[in-house]
C-alpha positions, 0 to 999 in steps of 0.5 A, spaced: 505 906 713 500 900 710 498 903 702 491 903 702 485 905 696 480 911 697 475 906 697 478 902 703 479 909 706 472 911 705 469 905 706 472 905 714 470 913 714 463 910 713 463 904 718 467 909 723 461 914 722 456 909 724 458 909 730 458 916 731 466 918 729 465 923 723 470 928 723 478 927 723 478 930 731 473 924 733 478 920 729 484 922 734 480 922 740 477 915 740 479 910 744 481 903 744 474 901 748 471 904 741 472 898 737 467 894 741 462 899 738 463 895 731 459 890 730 465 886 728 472 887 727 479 885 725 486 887 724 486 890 719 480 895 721 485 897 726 491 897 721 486 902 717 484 907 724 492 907 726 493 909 719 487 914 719 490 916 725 497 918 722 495 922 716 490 926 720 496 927 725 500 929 720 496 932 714 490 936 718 486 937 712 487 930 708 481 926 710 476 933 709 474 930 702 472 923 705 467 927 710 460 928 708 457 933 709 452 933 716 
């Protein structure tokens, strides 16, 4: 698994609330078509959602901490 930053995890957190993903539930929900939401995308953004995908997957409460609160 890609090592990341919690700014970088924060940052896609963010841009992945802009189009309407704002929990870890979402986050595992989305589909591939998804991505035509952002305005812009590259490969590393996908690298970051699989990895987010991942640690929800394993660790069910260790994305809570980047969610604001609604």
């Amino acid at each position: 698994m890609a090592k990341y930053n919690i700014n970088q995890i924060q940052k896609m957190i963010d841009r992945l609330a802009e189009i309407g993903i704002k929990t870890e539930k979402a986050i595992l929900e989305m589909k591939f078509e998804d991505l035509e939401k952002f305005p812009s995308y590259t490969i590393t953004d996908i690298k970051t959602i699989i990895t987010l995908r991942k640690i929800a997957t394993e660790n069910k409460k260790a994305l809570v901490l980047f969610f604001k609160d609604e």
